[in-house]
VOVEXNU-112871 format. One record per residue: residue in three letters; x, y, z of N, C-alpha, C, CB in turn. Coordinates in steps of 0.2 Angstrom, whole numbers, padded with zeros to 4 digits, always signed. Glycine has a CB too. Layout:
ALAXYZXYZXYZXYZ ...
This chain:
UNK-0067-0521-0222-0072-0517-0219-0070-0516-0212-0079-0519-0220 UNK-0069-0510-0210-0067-0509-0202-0073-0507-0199-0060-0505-0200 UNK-0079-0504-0201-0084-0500-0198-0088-0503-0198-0086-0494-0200 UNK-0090-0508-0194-0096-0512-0194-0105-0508-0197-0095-0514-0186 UNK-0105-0502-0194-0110-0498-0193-0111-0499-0204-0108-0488-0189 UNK-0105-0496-0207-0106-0495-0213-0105-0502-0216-0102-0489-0216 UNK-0105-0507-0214-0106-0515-0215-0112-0517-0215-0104-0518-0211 UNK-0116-0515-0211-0123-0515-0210-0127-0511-0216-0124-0512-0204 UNK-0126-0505-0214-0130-0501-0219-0129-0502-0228-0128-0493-0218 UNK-0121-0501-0229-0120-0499-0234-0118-0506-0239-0116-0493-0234 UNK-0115-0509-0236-0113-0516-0240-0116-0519-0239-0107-0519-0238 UNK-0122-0522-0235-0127-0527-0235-0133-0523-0238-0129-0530-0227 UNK-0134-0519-0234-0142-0519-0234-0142-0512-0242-0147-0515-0224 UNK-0136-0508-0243-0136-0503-0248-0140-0499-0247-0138-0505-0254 UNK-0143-0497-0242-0148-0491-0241-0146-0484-0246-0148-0489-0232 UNK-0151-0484-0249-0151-0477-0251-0155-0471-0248-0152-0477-0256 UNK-0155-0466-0251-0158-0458-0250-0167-0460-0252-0153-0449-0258 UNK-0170-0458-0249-0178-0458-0250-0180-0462-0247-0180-0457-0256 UNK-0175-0470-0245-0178-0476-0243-0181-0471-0234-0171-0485-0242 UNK-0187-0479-0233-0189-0478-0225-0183-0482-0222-0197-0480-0222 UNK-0183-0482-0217-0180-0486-0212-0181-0487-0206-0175-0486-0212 UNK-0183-0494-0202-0186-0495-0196-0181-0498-0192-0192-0499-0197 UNK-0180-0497-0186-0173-0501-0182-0179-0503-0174-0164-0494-0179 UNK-0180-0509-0174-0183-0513-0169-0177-0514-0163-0185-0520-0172 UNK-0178-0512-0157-0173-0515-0152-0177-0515-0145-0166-0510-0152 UNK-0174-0518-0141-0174-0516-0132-0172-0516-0130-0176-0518-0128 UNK-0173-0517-0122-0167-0512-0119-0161-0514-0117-0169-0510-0114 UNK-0159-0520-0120-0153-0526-0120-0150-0520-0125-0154-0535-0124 UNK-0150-0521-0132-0149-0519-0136-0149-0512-0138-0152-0523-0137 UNK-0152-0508-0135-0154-0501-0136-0148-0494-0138-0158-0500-0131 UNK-0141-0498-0134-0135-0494-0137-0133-0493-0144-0130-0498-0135 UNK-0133-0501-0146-0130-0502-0152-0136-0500-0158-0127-0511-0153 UNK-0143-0501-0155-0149-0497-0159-0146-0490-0160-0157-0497-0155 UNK-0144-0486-0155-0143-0479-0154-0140-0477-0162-0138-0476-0147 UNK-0132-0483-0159-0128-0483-0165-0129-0483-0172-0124-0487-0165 UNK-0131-0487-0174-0135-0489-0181-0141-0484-0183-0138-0495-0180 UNK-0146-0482-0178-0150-0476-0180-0144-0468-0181-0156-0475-0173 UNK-0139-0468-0179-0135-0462-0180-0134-0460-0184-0130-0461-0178 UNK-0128-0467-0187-0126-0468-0195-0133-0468-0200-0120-0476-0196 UNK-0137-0471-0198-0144-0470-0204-0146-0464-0207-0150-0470-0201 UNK-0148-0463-0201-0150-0454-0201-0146-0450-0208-0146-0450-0194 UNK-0140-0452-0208-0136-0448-0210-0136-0450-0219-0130-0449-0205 UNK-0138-0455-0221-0143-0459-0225-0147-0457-0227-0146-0464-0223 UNK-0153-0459-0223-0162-0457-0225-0167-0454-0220-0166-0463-0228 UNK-0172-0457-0220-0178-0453-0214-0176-0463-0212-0189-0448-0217 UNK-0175-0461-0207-0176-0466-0201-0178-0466-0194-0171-0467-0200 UNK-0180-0473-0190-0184-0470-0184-0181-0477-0181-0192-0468-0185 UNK-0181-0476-0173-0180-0481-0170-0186-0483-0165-0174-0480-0166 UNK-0190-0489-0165-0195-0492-0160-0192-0496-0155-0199-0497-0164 UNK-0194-0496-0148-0193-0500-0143-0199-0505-0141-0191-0497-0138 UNK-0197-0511-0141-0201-0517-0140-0198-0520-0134-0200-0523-0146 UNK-0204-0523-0131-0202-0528-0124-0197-0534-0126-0210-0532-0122 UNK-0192-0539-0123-0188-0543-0122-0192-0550-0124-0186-0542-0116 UNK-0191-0551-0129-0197-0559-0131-0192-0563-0126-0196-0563-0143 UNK-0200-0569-0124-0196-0573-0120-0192-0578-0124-0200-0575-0116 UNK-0194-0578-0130-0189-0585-0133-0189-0582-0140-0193-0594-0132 UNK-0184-0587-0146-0183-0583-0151-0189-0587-0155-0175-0583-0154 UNK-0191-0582-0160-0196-0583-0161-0204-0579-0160-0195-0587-0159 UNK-0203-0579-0154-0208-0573-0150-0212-0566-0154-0203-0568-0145 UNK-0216-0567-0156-0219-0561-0161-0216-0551-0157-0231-0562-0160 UNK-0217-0547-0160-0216-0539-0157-0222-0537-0159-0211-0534-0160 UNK-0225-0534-0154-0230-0531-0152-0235-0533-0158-0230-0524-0149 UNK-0241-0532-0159-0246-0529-0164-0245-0524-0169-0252-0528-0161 UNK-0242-0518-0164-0243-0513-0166-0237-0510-0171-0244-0510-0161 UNK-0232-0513-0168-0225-0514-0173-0227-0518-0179-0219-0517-0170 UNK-0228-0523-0177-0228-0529-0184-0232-0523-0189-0234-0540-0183 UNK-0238-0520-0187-0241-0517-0194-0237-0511-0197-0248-0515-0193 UNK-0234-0509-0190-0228-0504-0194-0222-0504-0198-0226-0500-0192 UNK-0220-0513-0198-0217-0513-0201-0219-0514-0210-0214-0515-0197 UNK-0226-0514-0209-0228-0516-0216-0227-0510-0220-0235-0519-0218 UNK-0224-0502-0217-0222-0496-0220-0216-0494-0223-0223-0493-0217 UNK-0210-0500-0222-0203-0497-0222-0200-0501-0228-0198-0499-0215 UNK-0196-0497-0230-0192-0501-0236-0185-0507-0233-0187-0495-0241 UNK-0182-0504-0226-0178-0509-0224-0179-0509-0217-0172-0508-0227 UNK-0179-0514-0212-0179-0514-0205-0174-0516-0204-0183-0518-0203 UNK-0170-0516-0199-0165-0517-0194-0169-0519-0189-0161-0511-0191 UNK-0164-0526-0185-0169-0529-0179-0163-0530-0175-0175-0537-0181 UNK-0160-0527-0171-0154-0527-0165-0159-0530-0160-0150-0519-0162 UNK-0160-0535-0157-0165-0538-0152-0161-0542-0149-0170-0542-0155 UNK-0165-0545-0143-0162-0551-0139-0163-0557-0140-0162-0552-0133 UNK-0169-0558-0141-0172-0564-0144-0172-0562-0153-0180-0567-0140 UNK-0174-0570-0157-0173-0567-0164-0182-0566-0164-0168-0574-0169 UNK-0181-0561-0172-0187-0560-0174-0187-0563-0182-0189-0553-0174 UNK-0182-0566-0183-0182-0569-0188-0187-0573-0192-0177-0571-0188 UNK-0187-0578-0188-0197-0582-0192-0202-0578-0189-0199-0592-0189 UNK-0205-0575-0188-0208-0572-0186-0214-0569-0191-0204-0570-0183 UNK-0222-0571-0188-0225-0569-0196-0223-0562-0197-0233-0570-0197 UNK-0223-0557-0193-0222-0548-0193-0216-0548-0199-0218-0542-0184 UNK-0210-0552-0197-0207-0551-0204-0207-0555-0208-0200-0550-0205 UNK-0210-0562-0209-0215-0563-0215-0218-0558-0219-0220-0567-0213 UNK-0223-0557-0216-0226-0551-0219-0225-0544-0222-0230-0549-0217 UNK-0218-0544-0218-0214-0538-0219-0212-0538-0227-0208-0537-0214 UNK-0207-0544-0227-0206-0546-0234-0210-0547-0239-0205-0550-0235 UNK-0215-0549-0236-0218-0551-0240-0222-0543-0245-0222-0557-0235 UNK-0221-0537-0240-0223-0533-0241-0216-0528-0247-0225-0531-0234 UNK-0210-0533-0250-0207-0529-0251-0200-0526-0247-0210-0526-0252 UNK-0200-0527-0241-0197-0525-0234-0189-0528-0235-0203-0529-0227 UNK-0184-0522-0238-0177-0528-0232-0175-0529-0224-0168-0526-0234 UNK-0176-0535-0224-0177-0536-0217-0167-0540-0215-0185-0541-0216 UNK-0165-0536-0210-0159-0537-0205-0162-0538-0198-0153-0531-0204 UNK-0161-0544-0196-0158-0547-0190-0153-0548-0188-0160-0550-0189 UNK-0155-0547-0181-0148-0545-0178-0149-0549-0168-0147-0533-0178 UNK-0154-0554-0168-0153-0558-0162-0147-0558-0156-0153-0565-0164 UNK-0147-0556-0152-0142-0557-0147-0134-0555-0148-0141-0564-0147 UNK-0136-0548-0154-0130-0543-0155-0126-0540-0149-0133-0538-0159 UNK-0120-0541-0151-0117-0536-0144-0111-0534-0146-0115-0542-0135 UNK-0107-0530-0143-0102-0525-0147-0097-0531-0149-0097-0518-0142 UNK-0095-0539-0145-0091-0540-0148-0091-0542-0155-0089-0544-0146 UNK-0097-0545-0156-0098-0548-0161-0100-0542-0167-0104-0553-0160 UNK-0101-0537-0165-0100-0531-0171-0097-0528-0173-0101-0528-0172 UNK-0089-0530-0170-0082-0529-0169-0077-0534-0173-0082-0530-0162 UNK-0081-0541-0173-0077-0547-0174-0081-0550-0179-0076-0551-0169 UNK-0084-0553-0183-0088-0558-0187-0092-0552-0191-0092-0564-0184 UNK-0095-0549-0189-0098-0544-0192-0096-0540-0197-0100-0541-0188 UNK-0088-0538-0197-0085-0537-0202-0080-0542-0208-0081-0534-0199 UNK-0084-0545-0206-0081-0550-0214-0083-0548-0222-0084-0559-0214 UNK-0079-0550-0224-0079-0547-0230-0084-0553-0234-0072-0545-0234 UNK-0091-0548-0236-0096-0552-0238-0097-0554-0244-0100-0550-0237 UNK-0093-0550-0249-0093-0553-0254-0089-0558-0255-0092-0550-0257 UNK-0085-0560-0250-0081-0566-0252-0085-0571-0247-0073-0566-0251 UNK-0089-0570-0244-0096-0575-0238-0101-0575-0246-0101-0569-0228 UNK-0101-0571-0250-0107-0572-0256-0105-0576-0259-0109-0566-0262 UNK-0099-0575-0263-0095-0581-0268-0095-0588-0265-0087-0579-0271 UNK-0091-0590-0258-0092-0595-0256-0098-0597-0254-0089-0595-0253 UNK-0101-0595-0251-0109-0598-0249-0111-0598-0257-0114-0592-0242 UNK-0114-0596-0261-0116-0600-0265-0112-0605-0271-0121-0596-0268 UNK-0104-0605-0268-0103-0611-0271-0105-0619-0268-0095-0610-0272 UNK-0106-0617-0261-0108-0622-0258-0116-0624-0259-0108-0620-0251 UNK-0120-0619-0258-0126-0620-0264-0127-0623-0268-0128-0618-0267 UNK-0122-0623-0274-0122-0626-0280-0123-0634-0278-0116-0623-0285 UNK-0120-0636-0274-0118-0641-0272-0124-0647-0267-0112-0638-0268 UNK-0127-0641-0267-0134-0644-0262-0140-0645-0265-0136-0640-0256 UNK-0139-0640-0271-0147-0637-0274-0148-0645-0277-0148-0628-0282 UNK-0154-0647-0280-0159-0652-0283-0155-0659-0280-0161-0652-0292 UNK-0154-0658-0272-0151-0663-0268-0158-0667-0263-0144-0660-0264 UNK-0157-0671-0262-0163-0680-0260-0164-0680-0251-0157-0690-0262 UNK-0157-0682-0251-0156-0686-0244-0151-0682-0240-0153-0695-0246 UNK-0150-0680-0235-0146-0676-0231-0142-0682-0225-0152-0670-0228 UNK-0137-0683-0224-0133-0690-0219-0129-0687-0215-0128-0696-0221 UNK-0130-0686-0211-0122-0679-0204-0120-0683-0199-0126-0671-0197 UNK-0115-0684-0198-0114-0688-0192-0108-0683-0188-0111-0697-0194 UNK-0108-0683-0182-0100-0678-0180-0096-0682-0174-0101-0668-0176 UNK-0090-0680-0173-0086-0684-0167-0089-0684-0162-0080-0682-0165 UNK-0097-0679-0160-0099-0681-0153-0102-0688-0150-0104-0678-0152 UNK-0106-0691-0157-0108-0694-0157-0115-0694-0164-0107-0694-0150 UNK-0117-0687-0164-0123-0688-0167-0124-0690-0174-0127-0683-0166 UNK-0131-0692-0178-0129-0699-0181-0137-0697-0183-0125-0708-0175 UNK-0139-0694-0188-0146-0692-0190-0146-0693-0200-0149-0683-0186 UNK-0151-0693-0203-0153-0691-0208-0158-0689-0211-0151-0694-0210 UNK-0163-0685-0217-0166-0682-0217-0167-0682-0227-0165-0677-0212 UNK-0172-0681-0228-0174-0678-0233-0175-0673-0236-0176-0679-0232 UNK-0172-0669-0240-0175-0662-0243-0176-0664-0251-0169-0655-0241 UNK-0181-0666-0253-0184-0667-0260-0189-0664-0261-0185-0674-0261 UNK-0187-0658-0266-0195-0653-0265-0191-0648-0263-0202-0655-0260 UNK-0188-0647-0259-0187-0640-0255-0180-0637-0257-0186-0641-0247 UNK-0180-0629-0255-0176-0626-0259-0170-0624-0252-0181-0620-0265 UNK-0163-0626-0255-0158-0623-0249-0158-0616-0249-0151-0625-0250 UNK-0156-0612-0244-0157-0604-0244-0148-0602-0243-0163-0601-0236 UNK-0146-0598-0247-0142-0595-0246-0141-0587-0241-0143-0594-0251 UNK-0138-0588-0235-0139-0582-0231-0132-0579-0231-0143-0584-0223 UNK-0130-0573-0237-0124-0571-0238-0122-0563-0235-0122-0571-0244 UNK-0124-0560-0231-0128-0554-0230-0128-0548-0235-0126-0552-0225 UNK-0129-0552-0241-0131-0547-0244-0138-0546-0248-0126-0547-0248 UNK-0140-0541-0246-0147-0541-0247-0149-0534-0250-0150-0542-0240 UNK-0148-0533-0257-0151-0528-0259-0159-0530-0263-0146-0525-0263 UNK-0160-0536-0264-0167-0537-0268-0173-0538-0263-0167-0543-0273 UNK-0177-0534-0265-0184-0533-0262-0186-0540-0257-0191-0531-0270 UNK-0190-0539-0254-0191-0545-0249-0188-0550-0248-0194-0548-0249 UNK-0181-0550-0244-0178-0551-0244-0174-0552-0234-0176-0547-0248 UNK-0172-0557-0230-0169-0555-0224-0164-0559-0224-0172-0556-0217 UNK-0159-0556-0221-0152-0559-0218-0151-0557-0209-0143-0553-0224 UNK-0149-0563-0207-0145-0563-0202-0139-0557-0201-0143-0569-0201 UNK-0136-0553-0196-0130-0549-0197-0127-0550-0191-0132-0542-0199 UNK-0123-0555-0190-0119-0557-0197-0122-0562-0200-0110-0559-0197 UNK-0120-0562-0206-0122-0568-0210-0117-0574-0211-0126-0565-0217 UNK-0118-0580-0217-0115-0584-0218-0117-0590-0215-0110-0582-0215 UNK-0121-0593-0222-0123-0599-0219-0128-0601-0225-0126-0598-0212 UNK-0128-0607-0227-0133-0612-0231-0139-0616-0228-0128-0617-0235 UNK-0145-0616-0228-0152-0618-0223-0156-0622-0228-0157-0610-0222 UNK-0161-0625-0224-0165-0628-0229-0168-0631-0223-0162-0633-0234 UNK-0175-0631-0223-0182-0634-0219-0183-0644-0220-0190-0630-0225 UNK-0180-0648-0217-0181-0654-0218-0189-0657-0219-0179-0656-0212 UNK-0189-0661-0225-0196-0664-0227-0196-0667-0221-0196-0670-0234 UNK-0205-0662-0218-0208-0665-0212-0206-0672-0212-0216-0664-0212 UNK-0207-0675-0206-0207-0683-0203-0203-0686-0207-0214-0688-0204 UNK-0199-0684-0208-0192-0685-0211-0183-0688-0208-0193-0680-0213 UNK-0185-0684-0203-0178-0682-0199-0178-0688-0195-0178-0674-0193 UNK-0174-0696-0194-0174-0698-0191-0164-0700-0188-0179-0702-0193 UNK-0164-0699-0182-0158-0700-0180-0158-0696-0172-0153-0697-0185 UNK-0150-0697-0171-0148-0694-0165-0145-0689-0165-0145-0697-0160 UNK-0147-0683-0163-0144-0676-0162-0138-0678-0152-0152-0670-0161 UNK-0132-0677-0153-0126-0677-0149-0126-0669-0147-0119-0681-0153 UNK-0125-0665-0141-0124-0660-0140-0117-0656-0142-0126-0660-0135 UNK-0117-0654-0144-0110-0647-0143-0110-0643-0137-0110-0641-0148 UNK-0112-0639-0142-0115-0632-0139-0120-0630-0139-0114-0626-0141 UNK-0126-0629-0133-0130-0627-0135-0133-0621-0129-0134-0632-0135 UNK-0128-0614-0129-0129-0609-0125-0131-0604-0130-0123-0607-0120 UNK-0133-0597-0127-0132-0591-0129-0131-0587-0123-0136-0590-0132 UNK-0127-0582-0124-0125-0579-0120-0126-0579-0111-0127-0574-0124 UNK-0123-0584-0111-0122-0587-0104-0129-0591-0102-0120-0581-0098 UNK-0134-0593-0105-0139-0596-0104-0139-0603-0106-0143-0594-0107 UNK-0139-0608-0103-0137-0616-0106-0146-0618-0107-0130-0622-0098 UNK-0147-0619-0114-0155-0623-0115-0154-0633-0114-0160-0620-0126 UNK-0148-0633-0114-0144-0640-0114-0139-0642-0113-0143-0642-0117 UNK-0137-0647-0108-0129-0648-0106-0126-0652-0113-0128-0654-0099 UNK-0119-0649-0113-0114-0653-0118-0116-0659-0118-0106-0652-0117 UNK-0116-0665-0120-0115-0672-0122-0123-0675-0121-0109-0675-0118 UNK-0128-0669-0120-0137-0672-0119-0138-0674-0126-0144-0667-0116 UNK-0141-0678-0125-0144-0684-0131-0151-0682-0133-0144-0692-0129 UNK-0152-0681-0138-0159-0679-0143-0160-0684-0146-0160-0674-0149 UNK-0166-0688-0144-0169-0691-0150-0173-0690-0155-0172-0694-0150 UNK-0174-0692-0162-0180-0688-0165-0181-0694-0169-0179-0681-0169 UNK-0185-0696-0170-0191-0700-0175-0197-0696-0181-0196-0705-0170 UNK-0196-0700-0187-0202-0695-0190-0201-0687-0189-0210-0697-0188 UNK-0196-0684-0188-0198-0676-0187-0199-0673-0184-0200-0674-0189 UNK-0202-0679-0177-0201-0675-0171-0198-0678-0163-0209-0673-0170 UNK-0194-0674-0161-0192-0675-0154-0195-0681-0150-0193-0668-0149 UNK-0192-0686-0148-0197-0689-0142-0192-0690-0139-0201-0695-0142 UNK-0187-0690-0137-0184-0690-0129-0177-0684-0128-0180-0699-0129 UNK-0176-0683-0123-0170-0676-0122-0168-0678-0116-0173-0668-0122 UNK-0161-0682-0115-0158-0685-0110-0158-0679-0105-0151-0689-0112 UNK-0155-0671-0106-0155-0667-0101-0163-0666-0099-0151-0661-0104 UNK-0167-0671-0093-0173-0668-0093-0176-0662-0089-0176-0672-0091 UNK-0172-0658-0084-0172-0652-0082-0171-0645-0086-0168-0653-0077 UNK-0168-0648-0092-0166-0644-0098-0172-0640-0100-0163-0649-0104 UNK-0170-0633-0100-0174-0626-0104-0177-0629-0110-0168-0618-0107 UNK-0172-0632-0114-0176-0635-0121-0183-0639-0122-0171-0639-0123 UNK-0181-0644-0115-0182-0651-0114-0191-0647-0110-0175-0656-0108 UNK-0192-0641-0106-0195-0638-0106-0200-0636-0113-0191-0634-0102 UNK-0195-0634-0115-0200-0630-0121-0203-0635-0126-0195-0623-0126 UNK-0201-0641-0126-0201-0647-0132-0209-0650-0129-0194-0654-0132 UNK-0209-0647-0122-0214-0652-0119-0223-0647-0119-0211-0656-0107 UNK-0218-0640-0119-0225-0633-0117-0227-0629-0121-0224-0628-0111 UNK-0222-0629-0128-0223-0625-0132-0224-0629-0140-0217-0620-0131 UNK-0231-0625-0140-0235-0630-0147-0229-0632-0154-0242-0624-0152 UNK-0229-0638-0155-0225-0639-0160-0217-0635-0160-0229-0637-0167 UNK-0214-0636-0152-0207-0636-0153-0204-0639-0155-0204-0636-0148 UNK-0207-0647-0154-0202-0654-0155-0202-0655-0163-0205-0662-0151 UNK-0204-0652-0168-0205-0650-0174-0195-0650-0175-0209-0643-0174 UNK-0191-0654-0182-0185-0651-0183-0186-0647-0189-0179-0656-0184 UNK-0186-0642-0187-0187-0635-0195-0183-0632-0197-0190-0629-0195 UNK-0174-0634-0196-0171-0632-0200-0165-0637-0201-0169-0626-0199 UNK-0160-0636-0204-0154-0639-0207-0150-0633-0209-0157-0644-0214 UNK-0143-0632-0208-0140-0627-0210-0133-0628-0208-0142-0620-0208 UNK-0128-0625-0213-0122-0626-0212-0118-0619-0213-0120-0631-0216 UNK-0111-0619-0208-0111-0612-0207-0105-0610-0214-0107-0609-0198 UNK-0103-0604-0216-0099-0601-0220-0095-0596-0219-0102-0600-0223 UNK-0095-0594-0215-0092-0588-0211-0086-0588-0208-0097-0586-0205 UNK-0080-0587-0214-0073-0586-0210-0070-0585-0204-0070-0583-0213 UNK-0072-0578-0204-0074-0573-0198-0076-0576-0190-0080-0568-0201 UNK-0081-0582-0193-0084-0581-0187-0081-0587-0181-0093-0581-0188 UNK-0081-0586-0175-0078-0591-0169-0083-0593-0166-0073-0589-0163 UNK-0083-0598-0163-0088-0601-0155-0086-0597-0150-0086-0609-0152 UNK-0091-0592-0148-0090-0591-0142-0099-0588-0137-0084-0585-0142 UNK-0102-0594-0139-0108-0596-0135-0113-0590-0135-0107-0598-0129 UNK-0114-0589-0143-0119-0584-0144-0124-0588-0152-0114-0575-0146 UNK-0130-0589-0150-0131-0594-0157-0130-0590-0163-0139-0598-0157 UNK-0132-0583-0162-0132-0578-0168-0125-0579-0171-0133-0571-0165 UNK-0121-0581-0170-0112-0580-0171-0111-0585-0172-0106-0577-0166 UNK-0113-0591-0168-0110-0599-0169-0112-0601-0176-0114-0605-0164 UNK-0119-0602-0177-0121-0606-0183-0119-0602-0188-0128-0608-0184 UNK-0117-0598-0187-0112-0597-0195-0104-0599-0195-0112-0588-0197 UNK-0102-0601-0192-0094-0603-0189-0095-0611-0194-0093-0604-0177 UNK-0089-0607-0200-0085-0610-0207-0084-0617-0204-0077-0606-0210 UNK-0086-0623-0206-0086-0629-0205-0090-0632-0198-0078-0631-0205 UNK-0095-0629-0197-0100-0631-0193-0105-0632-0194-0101-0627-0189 UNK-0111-0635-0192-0118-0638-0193-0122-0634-0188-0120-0647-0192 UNK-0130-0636-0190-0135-0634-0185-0143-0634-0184-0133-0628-0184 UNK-0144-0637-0182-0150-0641-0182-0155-0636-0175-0147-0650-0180 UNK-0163-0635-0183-0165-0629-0179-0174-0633-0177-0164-0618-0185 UNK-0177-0630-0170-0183-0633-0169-0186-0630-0168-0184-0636-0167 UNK-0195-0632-0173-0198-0627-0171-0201-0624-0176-0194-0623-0166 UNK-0202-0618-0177-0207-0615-0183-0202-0616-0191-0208-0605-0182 UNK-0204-0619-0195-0202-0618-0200-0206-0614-0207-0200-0624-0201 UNK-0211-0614-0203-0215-0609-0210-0213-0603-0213-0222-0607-0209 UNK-0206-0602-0209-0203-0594-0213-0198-0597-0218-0199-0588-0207 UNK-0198-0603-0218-0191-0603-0224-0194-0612-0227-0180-0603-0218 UNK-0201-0612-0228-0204-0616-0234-0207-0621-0231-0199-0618-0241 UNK-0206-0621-0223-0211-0629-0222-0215-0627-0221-0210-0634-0217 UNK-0219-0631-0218-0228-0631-0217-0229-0631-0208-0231-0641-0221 UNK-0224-0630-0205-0225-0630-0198-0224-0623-0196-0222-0636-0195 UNK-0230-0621-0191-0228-0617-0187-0231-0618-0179-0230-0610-0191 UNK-0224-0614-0175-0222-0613-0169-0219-0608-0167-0218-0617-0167 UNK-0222-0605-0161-0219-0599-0159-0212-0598-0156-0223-0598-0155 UNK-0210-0606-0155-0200-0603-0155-0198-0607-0162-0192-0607-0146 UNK-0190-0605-0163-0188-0606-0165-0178-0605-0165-0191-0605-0169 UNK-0178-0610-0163-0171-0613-0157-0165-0617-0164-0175-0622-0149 UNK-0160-0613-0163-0155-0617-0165-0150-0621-0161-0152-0614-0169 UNK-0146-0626-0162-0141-0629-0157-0134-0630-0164-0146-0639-0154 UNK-0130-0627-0161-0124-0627-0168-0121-0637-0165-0114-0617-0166 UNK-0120-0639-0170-0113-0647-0170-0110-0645-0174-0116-0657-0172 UNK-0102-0647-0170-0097-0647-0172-0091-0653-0175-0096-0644-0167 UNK-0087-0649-0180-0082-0655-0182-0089-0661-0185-0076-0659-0175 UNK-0093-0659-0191-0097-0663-0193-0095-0666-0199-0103-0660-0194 UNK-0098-0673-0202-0096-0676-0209-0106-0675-0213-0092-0688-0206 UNK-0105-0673-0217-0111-0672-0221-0110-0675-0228-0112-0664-0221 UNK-0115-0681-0229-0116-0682-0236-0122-0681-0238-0114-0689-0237 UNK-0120-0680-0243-0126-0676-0250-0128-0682-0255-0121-0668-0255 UNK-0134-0684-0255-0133-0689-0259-0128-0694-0261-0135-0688-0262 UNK-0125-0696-0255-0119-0701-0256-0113-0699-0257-0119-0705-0260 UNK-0113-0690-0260-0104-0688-0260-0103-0684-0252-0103-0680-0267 UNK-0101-0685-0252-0097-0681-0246-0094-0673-0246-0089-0685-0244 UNK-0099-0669-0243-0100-0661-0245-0094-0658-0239-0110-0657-0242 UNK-0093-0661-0232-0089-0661-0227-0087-0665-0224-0091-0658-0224 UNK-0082-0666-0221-0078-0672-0218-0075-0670-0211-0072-0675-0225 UNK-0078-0672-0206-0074-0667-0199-0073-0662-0198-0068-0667-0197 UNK-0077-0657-0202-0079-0651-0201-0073-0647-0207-0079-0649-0193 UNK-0072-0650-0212-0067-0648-0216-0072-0647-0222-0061-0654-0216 UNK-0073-0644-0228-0078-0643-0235-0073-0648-0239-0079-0633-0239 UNK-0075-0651-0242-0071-0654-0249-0076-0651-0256-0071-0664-0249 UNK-0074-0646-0257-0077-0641-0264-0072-0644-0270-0077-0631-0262 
């Protein structure tokens, strides 16, 4: 696939003739909205909404949008911050709604990762699935240093391949990546930094140290740190509400989280709301941090080894 635009529409999301379609953007974003409403059009009845700049990811869109989106068959969300947990597309889905997100989209990355061939991100990512589904205990350690483990007993891994043609339904775009909500008060260990920027915004210096006990944060060596900020002011930041590992051939590090945590033989540890993808906690951000060159064991087999898959 060289056309990103028809990557989007037609290979992920399948849009057809009579569907609605909604495209959420701001004014970061509002180019590549243009783009994507062009090629729509040319599809179905489509419309483009402009929203304010959330301050963090997570951040609800207006009142007025979230209820209009309970009218569309599929949404497009080109944004700067993500809208991805967010209850508006909860409820979107929940309404039936395919929902794309698109956090911190910019031409390179719709240029580069965004074109991967998804059907071969489908087959792989749920061969990796297979691998995780009615799994216990979760053990990650990576060359930084970090050194945690967790529980998922009860919970179900999420497949995010961008392909999304069944009814209530969201993918990340790009996509590429296996998830799963950590059994609350669960997560004990030390999170070691990598990378923790987006698009030239550092929420943490490379090599800051996270603690976490029972599932939640209590110490963050970087203390001036944007993160270290939000863990202390924003209700149930210090929450860990995800677990995910990336799948995405296509995709490189280059300090966009939207693009990182899907980067093939990478981890990433997300905080903060997890009631969009089956936990019990909710928070108004929801922050991922990618670690790199990880060793992951799955109930005692070894799923990755230095950021290498042994399938």
């Amino acid at each position: 696939m060289s056309n990103p635009l028809k990557a989007i529409l037609q290979t992920c999301l399948n849009i057809k003739n009579g569907e609605k379609v909604l495209i959420i953007a701001d004014k970061n974003t509002e180019n590549i909205a243009h783009k994507i409403l062009h090629e729509a059009v040319k599809i179905t009845n489509s419309s483009l909404k402009m929203i304010p700049i959330g301050k963090h990811n997570g951040d609800e869109p207006p009142t007025n949008i979230a209820k209009e989106m309970l009218h569309y068959d599929v949404i497009i969300a080109p944004t700067t911050t993500s809208l991805t947990h967010t209850k508006a597309v909860l409820n979107a889905k929940k309404n039936n709604a395919r929902v794309a997100t698109m956090p911190g989209i910019t031409e390179k990355i719709m240029n580069g990762s965004l074109l991967a061939d998804y059907k071969k991100i489908e087959r792989f990512t749920k061969n990796v699935l297979e691998k995780l589904n009615d799994s216990v205990k979760i053990k990650v350690t990576t060359t930084a240093g970090s050194d945690f483990s967790f529980s998922v007993n009860g919970r179900n891994w999420l497949p995010d391949t961008g392909i999304i043609s069944k009814k209530g339904t969201c993918t990340n775009l790009p996509a590429g990546e296996v998830f799963v909500s950590p059994l609350e008060g669960s997560f004990n260990g030390k999170i070691v930094l990598d990378i923790f920027k987006h698009e030239g915004e550092t929420y943490a210096a490379r090599g800051s140290l996270i603690e976490v006990k029972n599932g939640k944060v209590v110490s963050c060596s970087d203390k001036p740190s944007k993160v270290n900020s939000y863990f202390k002011n924003i209700k149930n930041a210090d929450n860990i509400a995800e677990f995910g590992i990336g799948t995405n051939y296509k995709a490189k590090i280059i300090g966009n989280i939207l693009q990182d945590e899907k980067v093939l033989g990478t981890c990433h540890v997300a905080f903060g709301n997890n009631s969009s993808i089956g936990g019990k906690v909710y928070s108004k951000l929801h922050l991922d941090t990618v670690l790199q060159k990880p060793t992951i064991i799955v109930d005692d087999v070894v799923l990755m080894k230095g950021g290498k898959f042994l399938l």
